[in-house]
C-alpha positions in Angstrom: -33.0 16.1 17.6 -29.8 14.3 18.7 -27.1 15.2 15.6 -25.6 11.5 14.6 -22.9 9.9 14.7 -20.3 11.4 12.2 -18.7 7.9 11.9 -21.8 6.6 10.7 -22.2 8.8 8.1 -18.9 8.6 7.2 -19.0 4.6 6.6 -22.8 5.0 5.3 -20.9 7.8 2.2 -17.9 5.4 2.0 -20.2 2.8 1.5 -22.5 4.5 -1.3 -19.0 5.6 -2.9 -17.8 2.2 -3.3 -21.3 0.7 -4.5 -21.3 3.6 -7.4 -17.8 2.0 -8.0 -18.8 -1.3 -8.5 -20.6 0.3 -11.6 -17.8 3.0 -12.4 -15.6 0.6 -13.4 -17.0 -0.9 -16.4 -15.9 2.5 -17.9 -19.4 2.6 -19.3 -21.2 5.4 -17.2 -21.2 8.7 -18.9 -18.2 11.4 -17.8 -21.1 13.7 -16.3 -22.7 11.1 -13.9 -18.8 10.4 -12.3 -18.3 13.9 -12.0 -21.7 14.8 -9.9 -21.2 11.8 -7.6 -17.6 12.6 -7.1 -18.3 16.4 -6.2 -21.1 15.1 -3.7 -19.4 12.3 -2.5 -16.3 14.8 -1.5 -18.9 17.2 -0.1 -20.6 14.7 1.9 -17.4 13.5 3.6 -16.5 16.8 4.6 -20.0 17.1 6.3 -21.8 20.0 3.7 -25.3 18.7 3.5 -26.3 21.2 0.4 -29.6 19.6 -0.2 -30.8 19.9 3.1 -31.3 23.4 2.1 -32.3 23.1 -1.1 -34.4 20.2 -1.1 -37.3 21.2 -3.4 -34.4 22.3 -6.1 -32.4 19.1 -6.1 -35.7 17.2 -6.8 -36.4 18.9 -9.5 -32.9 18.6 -11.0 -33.6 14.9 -10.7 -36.8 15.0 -12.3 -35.2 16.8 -14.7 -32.0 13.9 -15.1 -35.1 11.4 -15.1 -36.5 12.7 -18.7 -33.2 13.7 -20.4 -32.4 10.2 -19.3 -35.4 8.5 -20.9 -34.8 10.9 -24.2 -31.6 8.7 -24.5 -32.7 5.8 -23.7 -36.0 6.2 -26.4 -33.3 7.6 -28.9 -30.9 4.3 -28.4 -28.1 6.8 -27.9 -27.9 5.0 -24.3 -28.5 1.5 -22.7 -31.0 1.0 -20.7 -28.7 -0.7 -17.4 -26.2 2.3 -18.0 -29.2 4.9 -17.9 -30.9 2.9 -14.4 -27.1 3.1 -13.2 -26.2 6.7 -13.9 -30.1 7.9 -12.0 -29.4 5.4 -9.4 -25.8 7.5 -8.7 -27.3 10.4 -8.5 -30.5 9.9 -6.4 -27.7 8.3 -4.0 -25.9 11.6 -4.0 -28.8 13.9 -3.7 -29.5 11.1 0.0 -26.1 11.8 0.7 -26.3 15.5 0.7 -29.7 15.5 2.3 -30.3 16.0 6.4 -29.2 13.0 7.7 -32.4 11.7 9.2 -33.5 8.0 9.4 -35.1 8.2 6.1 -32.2 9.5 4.0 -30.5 6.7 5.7 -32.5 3.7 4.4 -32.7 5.4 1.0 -29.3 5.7 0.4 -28.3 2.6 1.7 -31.1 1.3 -0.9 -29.7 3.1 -3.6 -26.5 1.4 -2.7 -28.3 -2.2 -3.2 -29.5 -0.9 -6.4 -26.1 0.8 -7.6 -24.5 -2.9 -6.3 -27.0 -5.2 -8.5 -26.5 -2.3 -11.7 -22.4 -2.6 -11.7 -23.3 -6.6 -11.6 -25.0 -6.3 -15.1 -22.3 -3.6 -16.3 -19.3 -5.8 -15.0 -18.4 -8.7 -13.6 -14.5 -8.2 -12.6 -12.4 -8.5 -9.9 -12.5 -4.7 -9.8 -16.2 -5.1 -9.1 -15.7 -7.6 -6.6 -13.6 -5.3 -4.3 -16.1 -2.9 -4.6 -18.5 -5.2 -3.7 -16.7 -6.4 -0.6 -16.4 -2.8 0.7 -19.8 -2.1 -0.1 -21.0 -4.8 1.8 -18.6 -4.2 5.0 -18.9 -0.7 5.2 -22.8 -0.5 5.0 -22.9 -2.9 7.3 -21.2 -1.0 10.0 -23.2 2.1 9.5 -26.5 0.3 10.2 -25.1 -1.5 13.3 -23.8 1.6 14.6 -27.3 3.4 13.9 -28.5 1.0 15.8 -26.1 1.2 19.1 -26.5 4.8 18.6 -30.4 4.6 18.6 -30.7 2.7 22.2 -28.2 4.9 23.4 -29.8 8.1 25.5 -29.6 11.7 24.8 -26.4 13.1 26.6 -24.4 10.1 26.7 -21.7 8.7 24.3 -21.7 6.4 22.4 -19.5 3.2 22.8 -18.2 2.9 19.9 -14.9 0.8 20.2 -16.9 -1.6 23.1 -19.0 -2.4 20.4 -16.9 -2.4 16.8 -15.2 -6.1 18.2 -18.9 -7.8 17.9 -19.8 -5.7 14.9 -16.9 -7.0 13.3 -17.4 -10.7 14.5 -21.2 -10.9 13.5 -20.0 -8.7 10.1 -17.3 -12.2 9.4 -19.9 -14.9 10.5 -22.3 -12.7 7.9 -19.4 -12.9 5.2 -19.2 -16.5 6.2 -22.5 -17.5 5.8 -23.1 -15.6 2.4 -20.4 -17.4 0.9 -21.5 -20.7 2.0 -24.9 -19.6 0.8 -23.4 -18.5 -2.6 -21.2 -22.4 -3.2 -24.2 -24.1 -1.7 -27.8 -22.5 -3.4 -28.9 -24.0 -6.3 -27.5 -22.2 -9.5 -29.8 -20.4 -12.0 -28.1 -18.9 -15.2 -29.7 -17.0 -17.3 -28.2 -14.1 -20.1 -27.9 -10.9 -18.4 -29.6 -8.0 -20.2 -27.1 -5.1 -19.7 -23.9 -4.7 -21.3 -20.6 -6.9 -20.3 -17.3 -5.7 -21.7 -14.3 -8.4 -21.1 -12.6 -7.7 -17.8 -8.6 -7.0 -17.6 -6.6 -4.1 -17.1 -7.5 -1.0 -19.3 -9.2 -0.9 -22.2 -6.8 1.5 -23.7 -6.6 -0.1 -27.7 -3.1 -1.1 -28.0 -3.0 -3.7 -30.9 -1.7 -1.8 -33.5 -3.2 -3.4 -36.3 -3.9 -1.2 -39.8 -4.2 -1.8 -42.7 -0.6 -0.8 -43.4 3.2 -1.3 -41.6 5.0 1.4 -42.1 9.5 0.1 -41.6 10.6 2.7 -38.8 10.2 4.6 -35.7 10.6 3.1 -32.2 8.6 -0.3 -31.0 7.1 1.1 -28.2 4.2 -1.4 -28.5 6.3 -4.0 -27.3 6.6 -2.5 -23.8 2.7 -3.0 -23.0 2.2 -5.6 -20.7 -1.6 -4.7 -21.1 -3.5 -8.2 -21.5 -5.1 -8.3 -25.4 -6.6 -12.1 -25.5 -7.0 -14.8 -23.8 -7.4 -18.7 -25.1 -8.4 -22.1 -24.2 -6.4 -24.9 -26.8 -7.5 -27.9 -27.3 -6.0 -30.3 -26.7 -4.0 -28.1 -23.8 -0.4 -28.1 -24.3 -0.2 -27.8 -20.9 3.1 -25.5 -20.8 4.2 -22.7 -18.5 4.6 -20.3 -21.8 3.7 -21.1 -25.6 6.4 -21.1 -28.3 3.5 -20.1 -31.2 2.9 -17.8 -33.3 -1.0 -15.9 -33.2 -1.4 -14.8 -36.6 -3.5 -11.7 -37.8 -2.6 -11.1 -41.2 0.1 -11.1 -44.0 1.3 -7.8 -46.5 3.0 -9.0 -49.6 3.6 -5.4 -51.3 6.5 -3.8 -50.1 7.6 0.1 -51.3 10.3 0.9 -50.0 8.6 2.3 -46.8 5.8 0.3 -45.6 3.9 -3.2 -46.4 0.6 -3.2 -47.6 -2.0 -5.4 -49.4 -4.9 -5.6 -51.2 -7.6 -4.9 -49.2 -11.3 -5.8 -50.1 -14.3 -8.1 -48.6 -14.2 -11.3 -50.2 -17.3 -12.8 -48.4 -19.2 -12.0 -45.3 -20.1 -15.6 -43.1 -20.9 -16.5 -39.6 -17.4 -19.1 -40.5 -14.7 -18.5 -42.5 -12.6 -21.2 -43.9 -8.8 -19.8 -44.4 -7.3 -23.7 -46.0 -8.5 -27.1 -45.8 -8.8 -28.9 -42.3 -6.5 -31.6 -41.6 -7.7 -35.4 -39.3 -6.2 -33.2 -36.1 -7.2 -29.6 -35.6 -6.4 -27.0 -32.5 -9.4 -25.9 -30.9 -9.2 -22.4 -29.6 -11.8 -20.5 -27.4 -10.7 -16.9 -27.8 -11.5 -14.2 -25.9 -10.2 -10.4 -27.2 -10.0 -8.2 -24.4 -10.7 -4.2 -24.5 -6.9 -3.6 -24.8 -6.8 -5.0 -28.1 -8.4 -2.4 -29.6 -8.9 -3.7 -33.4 -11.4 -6.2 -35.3 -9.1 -8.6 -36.8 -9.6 -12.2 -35.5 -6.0 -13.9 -34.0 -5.4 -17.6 -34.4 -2.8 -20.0 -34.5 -0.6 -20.5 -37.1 -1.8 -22.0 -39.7 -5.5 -21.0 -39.2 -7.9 -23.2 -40.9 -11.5 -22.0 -39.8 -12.6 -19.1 -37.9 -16.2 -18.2 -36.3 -19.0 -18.4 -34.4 -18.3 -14.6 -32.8 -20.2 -12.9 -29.9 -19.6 -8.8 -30.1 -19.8 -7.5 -26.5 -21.5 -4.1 -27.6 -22.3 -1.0 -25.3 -26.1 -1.8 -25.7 -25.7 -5.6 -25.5 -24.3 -9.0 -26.4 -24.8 -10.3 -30.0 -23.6 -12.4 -32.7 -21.2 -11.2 -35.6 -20.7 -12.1 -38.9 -17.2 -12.0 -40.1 -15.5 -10.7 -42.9 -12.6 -12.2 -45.3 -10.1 -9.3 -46.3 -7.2 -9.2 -48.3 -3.7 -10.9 -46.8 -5.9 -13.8 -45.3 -7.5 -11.0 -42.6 -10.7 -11.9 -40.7 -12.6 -9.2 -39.2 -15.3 -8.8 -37.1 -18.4 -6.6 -39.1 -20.2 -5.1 -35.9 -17.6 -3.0 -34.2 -17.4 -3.6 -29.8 -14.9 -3.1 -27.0 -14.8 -6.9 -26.8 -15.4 -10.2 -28.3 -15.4 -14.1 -28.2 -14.8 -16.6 -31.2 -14.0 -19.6 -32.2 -10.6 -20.6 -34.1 -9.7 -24.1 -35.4 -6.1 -24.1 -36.7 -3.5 -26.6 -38.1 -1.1 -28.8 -36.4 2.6 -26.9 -36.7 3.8 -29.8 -39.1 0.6 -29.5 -41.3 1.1 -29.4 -44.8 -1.2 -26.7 -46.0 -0.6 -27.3 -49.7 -1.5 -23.5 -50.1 0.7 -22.9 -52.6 -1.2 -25.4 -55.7 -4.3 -22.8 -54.7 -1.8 -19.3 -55.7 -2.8 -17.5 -59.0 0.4 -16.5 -61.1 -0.2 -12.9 -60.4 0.1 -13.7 -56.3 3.1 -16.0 -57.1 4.8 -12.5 -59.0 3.9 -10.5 -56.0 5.5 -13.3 -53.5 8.7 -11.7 -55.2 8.4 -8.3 -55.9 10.8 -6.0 -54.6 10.8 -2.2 -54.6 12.0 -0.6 -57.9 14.8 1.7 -55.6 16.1 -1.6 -53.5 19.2 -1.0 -52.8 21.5 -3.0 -54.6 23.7 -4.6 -51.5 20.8 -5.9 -50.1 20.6 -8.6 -53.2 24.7 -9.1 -53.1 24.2 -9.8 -48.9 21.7 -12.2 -49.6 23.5 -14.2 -52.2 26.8 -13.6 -50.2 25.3 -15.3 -46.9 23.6 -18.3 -49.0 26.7 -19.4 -51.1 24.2 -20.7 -53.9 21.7 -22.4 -51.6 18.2 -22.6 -53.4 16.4 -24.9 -51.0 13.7 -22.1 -50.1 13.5 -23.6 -46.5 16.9 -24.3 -46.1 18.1 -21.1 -47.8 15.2 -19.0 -45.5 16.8 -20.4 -41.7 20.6 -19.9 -42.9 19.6 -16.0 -43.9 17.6 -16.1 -40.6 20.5 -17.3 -38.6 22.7 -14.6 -40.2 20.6 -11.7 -38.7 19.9 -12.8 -35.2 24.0 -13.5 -35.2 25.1 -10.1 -36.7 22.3 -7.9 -35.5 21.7 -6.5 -32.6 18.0 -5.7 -31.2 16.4 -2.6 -30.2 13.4 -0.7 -29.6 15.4 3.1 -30.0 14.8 4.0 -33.6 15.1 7.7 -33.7 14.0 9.4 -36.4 13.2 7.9 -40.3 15.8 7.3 -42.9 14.9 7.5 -46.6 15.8 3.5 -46.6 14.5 2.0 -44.0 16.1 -1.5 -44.9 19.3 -0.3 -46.1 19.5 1.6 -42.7 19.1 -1.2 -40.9 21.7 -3.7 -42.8 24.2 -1.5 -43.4 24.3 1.6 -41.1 23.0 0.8 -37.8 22.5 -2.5 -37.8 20.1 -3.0 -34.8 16.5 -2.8 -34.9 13.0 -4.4 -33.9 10.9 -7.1 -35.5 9.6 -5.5 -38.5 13.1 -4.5 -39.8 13.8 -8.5 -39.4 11.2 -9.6 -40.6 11.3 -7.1 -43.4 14.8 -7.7 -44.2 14.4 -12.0 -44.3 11.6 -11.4 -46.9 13.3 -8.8 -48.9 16.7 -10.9 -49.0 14.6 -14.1 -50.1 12.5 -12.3 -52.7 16.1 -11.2 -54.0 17.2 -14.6 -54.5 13.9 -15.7 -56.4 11.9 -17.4 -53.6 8.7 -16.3 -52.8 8.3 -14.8 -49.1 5.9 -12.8 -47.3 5.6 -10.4 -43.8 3.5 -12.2 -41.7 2.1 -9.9 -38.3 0.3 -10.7 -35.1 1.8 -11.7 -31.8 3.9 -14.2 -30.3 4.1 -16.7 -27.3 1.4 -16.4 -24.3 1.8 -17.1 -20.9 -0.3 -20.1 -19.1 -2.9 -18.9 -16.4 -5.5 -20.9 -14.8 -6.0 -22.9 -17.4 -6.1 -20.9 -20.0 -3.3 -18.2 -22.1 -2.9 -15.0 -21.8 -1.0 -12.9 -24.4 0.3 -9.2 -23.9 0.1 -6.1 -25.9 3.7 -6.6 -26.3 3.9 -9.7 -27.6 3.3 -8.3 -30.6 5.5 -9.3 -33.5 6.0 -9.6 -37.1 7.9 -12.6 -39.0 8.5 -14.5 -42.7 6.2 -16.6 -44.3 8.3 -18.7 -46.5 7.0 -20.4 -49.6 7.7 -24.3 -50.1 6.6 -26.3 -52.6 4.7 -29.3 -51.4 4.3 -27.5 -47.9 2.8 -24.1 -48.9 3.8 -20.9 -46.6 6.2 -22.0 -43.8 6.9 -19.8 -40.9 10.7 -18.5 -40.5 11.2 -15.7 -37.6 14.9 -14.2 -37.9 14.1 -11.8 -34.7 16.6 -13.3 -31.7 14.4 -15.8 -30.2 15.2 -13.9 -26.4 13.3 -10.8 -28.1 10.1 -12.0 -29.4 7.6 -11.8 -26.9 6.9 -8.7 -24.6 10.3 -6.5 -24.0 8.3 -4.3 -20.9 9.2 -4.2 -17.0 9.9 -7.8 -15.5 8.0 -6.7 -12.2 5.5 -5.0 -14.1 4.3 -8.2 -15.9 5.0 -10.2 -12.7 2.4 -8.1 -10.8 -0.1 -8.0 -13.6 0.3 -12.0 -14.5 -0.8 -12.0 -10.5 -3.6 -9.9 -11.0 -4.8 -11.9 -14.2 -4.3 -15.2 -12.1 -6.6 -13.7 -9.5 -8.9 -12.4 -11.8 -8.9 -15.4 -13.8 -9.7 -17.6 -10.4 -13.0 -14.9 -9.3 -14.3 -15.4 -12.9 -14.4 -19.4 -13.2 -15.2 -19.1 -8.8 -17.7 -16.5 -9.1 -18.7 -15.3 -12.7 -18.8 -18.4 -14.5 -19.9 -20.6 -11.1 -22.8 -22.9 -12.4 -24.8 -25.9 -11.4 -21.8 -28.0 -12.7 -19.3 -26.6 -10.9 -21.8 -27.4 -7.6 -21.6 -30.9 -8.8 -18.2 -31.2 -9.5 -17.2 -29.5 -6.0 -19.9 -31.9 -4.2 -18.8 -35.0 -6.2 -15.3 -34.2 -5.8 -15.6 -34.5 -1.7 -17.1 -38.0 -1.9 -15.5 -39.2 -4.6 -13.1 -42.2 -3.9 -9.2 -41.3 -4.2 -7.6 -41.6 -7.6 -5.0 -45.6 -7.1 -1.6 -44.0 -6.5 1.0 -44.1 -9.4 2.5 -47.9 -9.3 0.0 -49.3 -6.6 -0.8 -53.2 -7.9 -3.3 -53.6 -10.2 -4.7 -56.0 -8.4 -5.2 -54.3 -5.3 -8.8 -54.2 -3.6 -9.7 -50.3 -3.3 -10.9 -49.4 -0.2 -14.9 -49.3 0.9 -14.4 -46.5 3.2 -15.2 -42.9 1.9 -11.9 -40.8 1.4 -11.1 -38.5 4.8 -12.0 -35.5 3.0 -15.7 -36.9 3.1 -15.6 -38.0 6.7 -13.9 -34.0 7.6 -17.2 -33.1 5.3 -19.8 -34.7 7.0 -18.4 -34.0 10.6 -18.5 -29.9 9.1 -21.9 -30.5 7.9 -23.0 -32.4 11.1 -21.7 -29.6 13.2 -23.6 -26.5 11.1 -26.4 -28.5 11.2 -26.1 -28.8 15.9 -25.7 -25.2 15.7 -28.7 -24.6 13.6 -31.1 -26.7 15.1 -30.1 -25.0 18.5 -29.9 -21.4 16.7 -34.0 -22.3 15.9 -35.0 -24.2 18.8 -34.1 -21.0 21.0 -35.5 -18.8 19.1 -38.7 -20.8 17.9 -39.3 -22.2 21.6 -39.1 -19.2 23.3 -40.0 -16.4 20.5 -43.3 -15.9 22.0 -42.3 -15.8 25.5 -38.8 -13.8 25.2 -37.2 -13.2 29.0 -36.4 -9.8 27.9 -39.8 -9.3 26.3 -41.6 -10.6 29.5 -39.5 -8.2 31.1 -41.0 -5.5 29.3 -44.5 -5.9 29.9 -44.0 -6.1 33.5 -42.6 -2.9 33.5 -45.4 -1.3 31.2 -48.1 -3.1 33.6 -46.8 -1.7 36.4 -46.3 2.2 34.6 -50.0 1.8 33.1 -51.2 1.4 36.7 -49.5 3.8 38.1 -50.9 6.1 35.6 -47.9 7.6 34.0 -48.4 9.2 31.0 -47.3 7.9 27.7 -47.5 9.7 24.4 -48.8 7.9 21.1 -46.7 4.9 20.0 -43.6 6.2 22.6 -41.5 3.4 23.5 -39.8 2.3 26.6 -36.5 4.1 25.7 -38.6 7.0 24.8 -40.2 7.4 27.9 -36.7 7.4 30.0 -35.4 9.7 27.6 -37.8 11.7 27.7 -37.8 12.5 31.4 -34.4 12.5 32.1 -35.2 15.4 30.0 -37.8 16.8 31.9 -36.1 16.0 35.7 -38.4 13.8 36.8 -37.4 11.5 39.5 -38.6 8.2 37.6 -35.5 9.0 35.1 -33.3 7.7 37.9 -35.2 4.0 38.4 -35.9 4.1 34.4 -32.9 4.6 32.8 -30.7 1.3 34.1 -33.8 -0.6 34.2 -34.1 0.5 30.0 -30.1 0.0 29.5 -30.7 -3.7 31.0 -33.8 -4.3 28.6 -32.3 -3.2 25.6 -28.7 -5.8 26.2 -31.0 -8.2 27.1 -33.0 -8.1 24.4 -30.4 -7.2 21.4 -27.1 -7.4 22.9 -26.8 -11.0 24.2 -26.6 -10.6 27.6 -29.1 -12.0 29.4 -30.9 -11.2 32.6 -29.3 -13.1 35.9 -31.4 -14.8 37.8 -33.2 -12.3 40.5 -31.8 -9.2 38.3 -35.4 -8.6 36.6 -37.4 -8.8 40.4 -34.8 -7.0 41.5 -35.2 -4.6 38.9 -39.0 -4.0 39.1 -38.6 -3.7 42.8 -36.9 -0.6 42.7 -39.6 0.5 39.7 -42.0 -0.1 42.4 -40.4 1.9 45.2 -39.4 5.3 42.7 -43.7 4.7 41.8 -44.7 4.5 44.9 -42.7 7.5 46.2 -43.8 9.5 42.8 -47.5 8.7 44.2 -46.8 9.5 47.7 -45.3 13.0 46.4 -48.9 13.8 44.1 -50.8 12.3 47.2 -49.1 15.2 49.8 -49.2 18.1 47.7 -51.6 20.5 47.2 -54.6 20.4 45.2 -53.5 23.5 42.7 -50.0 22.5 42.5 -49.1 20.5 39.7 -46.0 18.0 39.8 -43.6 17.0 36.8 -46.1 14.2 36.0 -48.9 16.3 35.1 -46.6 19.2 33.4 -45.8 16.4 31.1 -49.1 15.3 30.0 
């Protein structure tokens, strides 16, 4: 047997690698399926075909993955996609580590297909779409080599670089014509069975959220750049970066140490209202991403309702009830990597009139101090407000004090004994919470009720929509007014509020997300409407320029973009019709085709033996073999055929009687040969029958 092409298999293992990717990164195959693909992947490219000696054994391990398989799929311990995944990887790497004959070489490139369609239902990010990609260019160039190799005869090499410039164009023209294939086909959504965690960068939890904030230690949360939620407002702002606060939840018990609050379900609902709604609400469609890591809801300040939640599970997507906690916390009840909801909140000059709705015992704890404050804090206070008693007013002016005389800083080495006293008086530099701690503790001093509000801040516009970081986490005052209810006052320095990580860092990942964002609402999320939009869009007249008349006629014409449209269309639709009419008119009566029965006519009368089902390139390989003088007519007269017939190049005119002419000559001197030897004797011919 002729050994392959080590290119090809090289490309066809690449290829299965990067369609077990395409599943991979959804993070949710099991550790113990990436480890055995890796190890055969790695053995495969290095050339060590282990099963092809042990093929009886790695069936029966896969039987054997088959049924521990189904026990966790019956148990629920394991989803149904993620189980057809993880089997799928390893059949492909039992293929890949099988002799590489023409059957391992459809079933592996199968198993790609399959592995391809699984990481579709797992995932649906731009990660998956470069695997795709790869997938789809590397299997490609496998099977066209194993086809060039095929028609190629024993003994001779294979031209591989002749032939990778019209693999590569057919392989673009391919790409090409699934894309247009993809914007163009009719769109048919439906609710995909298997598990979809939110794409971005990680999934490593990084929201910090507990049910406690402990005053200390370093802020190394706001050096993430890892992407925790993304939003659609409406109306959109429509600016470059938010100045607004995404609240979580409040603490209003301070010890000395740490913030904390009551904690206890209220009520369980598919909404929760938070404060009544006002004539104008901001929508928000919210998306928490893996990175986020926590079951609080977010929403803009000052949230008024909060809902309608999809948890993206492991074993699927489904609806979640929410929770109302203590310090105005909303969580989620069904724990996921993921989720989507639903937040209305308050315009910023709302008046939430929260304060008529306080019970005396939360007005007493809106002023509660620790019972070791230490006393400077209170004479600071008063020092810095010279008798102001305006709560607002008097909140800013202490506010104002600390972003002028403080300095910021994420380095908090070690923990003082007084956390707030350390941070006033001795070093005088610290992160959010000491701010935001030391505004609230100052007010509460001076008799007006305050309150540490956490959550994040800012969020940079992408595509549309918002993203906010892992380090735009922050903490900040909640001030109250009378008449207004709970005001927001941040005394962090305004240059230090949102993410304090690597410039370039959240340069390159703001790229990424913008890419990402653009496959999602191109590919993901690309529906009927969007065919509409993009169809109506190129026909659609022009919008009147800015300070045109009024009373100017608009023009009749279509807009150039529809004329450029229809000349595309016009031209796929010439190449097409010609594409067919070639191929329909003269399907059944192929040149090349005809070309080949002449020549098997004239070898059936001259009576040369054929085996069972041999083809024409058989034959001529088969005695060039043997030595028999018909190799030497055969083999350009096969090498002809096969371009002719699958490499484009036609015969001239006179090159097929030309051809068959000197078939008829090596014939007729293989008959003359039989004809003048001896009755015992046998020739070639006969050995080989």
């Amino acid at each position: 047997m002729k050994r392959p092409l080590r290119l090809r298999l090289v490309l066809r293992d690449l290829a299965a690698g990067s369609a077990f990717g395409a599943m991979a990164v959804s993070g949710q195959l099991p550790l113990w399926a990436l480890g055995l693909f890796l190890g055969a992947l790695v053995l495969a490219l290095c050339d060590v075909r282990l099963v092809a000696r042990h093929s009886r054994l790695s069936a029966l391990g896969l039987l054997v993955a088959a049924v521990l398989l189904g026990l966790q799929l019956t148990s629920g311990a394991m989803n149904a996609v993620v189980a057809a995944c993880s089997f799928a990887g390893l059949i492909a790497a039992q293929r890949m580590l099988s002799t590489p004959d023409a059957a391992a070489e459809g079933q592996t490139h199968l198993t790609g297909l399959l592995m391809v369609a699984g990481g579709a239902a797992l995932s649906g990010d731009m990660t998956y779409a470069l695997c795709l990609i790869a997938f789809g260019v590397l299997a490609s160039l496998s099977l066209a080599l194993g086809v060039v190799e095929a028609a190629v005869p024993d003994g001779e090499p294979v031209p591989v670089r002749a032939v990778m410039r019209p693999l590569s164009a057919g392989l673009a023209f391919a790409v090409a014509g699934a894309v247009a294939f993809f914007v163009l086909f009719p769109r048919l959504n439906w609710a995909m069975v298997g598990p979809r965690s939110a794409p971005g960068l990680g999934a490593v939890s990084s929201a910090g959220y507990s049910n406690t904030v402990r005053l200390g230690g370093a802020g190394t949360i706001k050096g993430n750049p890892r992407v925790v939620l993304r939003a659609t407002l409406t109306p959109d702002p429509e600016r470059d970066a938010l100045d607004a606060y995404w609240v979580g939840r409040t603490y209003d018990t301070f010890d000395g140490m740490e913030w904390a609050n009551v904690v206890g379900a209220k009520q369980t609902e598919r909404q929760i209202t938070l404060r009544p709604a006002s004539d104008t609400l901001l929508h928000q469609r919210i998306e928490l991403l893996p990175a986020y890591g926590a079951r609080t809801l977010i929403a803009l300040e000052m949230p008024s309702r909060l809902g309608n939640a999809m948890a993206h599970t492991p074993t699927g997507t489904r609806s979640s009830p929410v929770q109302l906690q203590g310090g105005g916390e909303v969580r989620f009840t069904i724990a996921a990597p993921s989720y989507t909801y639903e937040a209305y909140s308050l315009p910023p000059d709302a008046r939430t009139g929260m304060s008529a709705g306080l019970v005396q015992a939360e007005r007493d704890q809106l002023l509660a101090v620790p019972e070791h404050l230490d006393p400077r804090v209170a004479r600071l206070a008063a020092q810095v407000l010279q008798g102001e008693k305006e709560p607002l007013a008097a909140a800013r002016k202490l506010a104002a004090f600390l972003q002028r005389d403080y300095a910021y800083t994420l380095e908090q080495a070690g923990t003082p004994e007084d956390p707030l006293a350390d941070f006033l008086f001795v070093r005088k530099a610290g992160h959010c919470e000491h701010f935001a701690t030391a505004l609230t503790l100052m007010l509460r001093t001076q008799g007006i009720g305050a309150r540490l509000a956490t959550g994040f801040y800012g969020g940079t516009r992408v595509d549309g929509g918002y993203l906010v970081r892992a380090g735009d986490a922050h903490a900040w005052t909640h001030v109250l007014v009378p008449g207004r209810g709970f005001v927001t006052v941040d005394a962090t320095p305004p240059s230090n509020r949102t993410s304090q990580g690597s410039v370039l860092l959240e340069k390159l990942l703001a790229f990424y997300e913008a890419v990402e964002a653009r496959w999602r609402n191109s590919v993901v999320d690309y529906s009927f409407r969007d065919q509409f939009e993009l169809a109506s869009a190129l026909v659609r007249p022009p919008r009147r320029p800015a300070g045109s008349p009024a009373n100017e006629a608009p023009s009749r014409l279509p807009p150039p973009r529809a004329w450029v449209t229809a000349a595309v269309v016009a031209f796929v639709v010439w190449r097409a019709a010609r594409f067919a009419s070639r191929w329909t008119g003269r399907a059944p009566t192929l040149e090349a085709t005809r070309f080949l029965d002449r020549v098997d006519a004239l070898l059936q009368r001259a009576h040369v033996p054929r085996m069972e089902q041999e083809t024409l390139e058989d034959l001529t390989t088969r005695l060039a073999r043997e030595g028999h003088p018909l190799a030497l007519a055969l083999t350009p007269l096969t090498r002809r055929y096969l371009e002719a017939r699958f490499g484009g190049r036609a015969l001239r005119e006179g090159e097929a009687e030309h051809l068959l002419a000197t078939l008829r000559r090596a014939l007729d001197a293989e008959a003359a040969r039989r004809a003048a030897k001896p009755a015992g004797q046998a020739g070639p011919t006969a050995r080989a029958s």
